[in-house]
N, C-alpha and C positions, 0 to 999 in steps of 0.2 A: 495429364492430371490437371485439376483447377484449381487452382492455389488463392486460398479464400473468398471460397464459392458459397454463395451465403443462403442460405434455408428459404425458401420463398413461404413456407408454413409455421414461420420461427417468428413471434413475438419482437425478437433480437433485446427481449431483457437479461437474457442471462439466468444464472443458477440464484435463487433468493433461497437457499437452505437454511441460511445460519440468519442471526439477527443482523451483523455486519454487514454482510452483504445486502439484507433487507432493508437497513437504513441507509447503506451507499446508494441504493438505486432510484430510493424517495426522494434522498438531498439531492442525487445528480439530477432526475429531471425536473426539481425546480430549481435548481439552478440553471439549465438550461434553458427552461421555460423562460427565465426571467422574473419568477413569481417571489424573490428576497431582492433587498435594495442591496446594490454591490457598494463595494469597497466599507460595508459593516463587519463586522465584528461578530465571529458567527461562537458564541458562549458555548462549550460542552453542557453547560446545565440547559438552555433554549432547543439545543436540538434533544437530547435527552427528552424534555417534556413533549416538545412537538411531536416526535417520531415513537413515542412509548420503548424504548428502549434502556437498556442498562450503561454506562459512562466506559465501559468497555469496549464493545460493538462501536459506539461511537464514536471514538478514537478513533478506532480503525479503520470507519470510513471516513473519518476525516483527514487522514493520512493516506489514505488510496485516494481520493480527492484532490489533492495537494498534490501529489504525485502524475497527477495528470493534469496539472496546470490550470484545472478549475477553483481551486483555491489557493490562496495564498499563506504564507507562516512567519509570524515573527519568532524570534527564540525566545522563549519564557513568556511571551503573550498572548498563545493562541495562536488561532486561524482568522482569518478577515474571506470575503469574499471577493474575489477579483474584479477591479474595475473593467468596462468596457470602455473605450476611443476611438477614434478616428486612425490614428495612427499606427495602432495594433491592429482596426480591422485591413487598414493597407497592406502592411505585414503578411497576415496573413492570406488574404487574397493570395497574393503574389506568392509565395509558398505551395500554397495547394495549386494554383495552377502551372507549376512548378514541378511538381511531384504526380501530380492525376496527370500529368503529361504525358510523363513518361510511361505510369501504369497504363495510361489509355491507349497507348501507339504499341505498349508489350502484347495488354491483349486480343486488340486488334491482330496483330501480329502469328498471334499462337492460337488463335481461336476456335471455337471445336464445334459441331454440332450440338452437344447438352448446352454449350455456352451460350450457343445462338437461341435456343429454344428457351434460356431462362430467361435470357434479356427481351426477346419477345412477349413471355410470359409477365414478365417485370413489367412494362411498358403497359400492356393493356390492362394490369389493375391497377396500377396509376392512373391511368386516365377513364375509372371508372370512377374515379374516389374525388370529394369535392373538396379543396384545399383551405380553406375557411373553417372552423370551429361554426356549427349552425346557432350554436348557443353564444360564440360571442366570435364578430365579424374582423375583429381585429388581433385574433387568433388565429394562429395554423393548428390544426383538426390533427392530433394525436395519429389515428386512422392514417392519415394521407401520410404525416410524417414517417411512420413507421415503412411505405411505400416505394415514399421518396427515397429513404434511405436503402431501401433495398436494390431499389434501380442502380443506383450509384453504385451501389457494391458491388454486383452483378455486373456492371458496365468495367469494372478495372479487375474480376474475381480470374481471369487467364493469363495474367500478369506475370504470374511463375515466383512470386515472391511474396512469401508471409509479411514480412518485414513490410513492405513498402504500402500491403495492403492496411496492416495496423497503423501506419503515420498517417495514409489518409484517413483511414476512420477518426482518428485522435481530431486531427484538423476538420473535420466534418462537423465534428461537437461543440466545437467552439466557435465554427463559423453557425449553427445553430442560432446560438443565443443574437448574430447580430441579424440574424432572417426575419425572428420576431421582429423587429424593429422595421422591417420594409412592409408590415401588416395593417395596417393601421386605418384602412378603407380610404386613406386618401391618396395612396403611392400611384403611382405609375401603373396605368392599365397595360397587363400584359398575357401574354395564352402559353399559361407554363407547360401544359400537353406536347404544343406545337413545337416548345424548346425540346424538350425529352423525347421528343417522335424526332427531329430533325440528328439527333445527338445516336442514338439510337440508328437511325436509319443509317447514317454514314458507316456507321460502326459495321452493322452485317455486312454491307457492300464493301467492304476490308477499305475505306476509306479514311485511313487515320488523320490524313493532316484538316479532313473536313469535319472529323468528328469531334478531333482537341477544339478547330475553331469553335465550334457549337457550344461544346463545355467551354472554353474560354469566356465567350459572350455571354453566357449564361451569369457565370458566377460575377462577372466586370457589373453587368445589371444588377443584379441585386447587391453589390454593395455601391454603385451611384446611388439606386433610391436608400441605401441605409445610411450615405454618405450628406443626402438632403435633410434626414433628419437630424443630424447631429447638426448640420446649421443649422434647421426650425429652432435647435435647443439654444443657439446661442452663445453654445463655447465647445471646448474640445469632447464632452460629456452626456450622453445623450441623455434625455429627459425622461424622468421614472416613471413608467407605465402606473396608470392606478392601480391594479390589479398588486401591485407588491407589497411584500409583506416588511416592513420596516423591524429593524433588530432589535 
């Protein structure tokens, strides 16, 4: 069995039935996006108007939010939006490659033919998909994200463990927000295909300790170059994209 084998024809938004969940899924991807200035003060009455919903529904994604470490609460004052840093995105580097370690060596490990033909499958629309937003060059392209994320999934879904599959995704989300930040048209030229074909290749050739290196390198890159920008900024705090939307 494939223990969170993930849809290759799946959107991966989730069920938006109720209103809750339809404003959870707006505020999660701009707060991942990066599109609200962090560590503001996110008002029940601003999200209300922004997202046309009732102060009910909203609570509640603001508290499934919260609950997921993309926002923050004080008691009796609301919600705030969680700062990014330096020190956190360390943190969490070193966690997910931590944890995607050991998914990746499991399933590596227990791997199966559907497994292989996803991860094949997975690989070659990612590297059809062009990782740039065409409309703005200092964006990652919705599209490709959606791709990327499935490679990944796909690359640890033989792992044999729900559990371990959901903390990576959780840490996936959060490492998200600081990826934006390695976008910016001036980072580091690099051929992220070539990263995902290499990661990938090891993986079918039952190659585990070549394929963690590859994930390893991968994510260590991308947060040096997110690591450069928090120095361009100047302090521990990275610098607020124009693109956001201030509280």
């Amino acid at each position: 069995m494939t223990y969170g084998a993930a849809n290759l024809n799946d959107d991966s938004t989730g069920s938006k039935s109720t209103l809750a969940s339809t404003v959870y899924h707006q505020l999660r991807d701009d707060l991942l996006a990066g599109n609200l200035e962090t560590e503001s003060k996110l008002r029940v009455e601003w999200v209300v108007s922004r997202y046309g919903a009732g102060a009910s529904p909203v609570r509640e994604a603001l508290n499934r939010l919260a609950s997921e470490g993309l926002l923050g609460r004080h008691d009796q004052r609301g919600f705030f939006i969680m700062p990014i840093s330096a020190a956190e995105l360390e943190e969490l580097t070193r966690t997910r490659c931590w944890l995607e370690e050991r998914a990746l060596r499991e399933s590596v490990a227990h791997r199966t033919a559907e497994w292989e033909e996803q991860l094949v499958l997975a690989l070659h629309r990612l590297g059809r998909a062009s990782r740039l937003s065409p409309q703005d060059l200092s964006s990652l392209d919705p599209d490709w994200e959606k791709l990327h994320r499935t490679f990944h999934r796909v690359l640890i879904s033989a792992c044999r463990s729900h559990w371990l599959v959901s903390f990576c995704d959780q840490l996936s989300d959060h490492a998200y927000r600081y990826r934006q930040m390695a976008n910016d048209g001036e980072s580091v030229q690099r051929d992220d295909f070539a990263e995902h074909r290499l990661i990938a290749e090891c993986a079918l050739d039952g190659n585990a300790d070549g394929a963690v290196q590859a994930l390893i390198d991968q994510y260590q890159l991308t947060t040096a170059m997110c690591m450069e920008r928090f120095k361009q900024a100047g302090d521990s705090k990275a610098a607020t994209p124009p693109h956001r939307t201030r509280r």
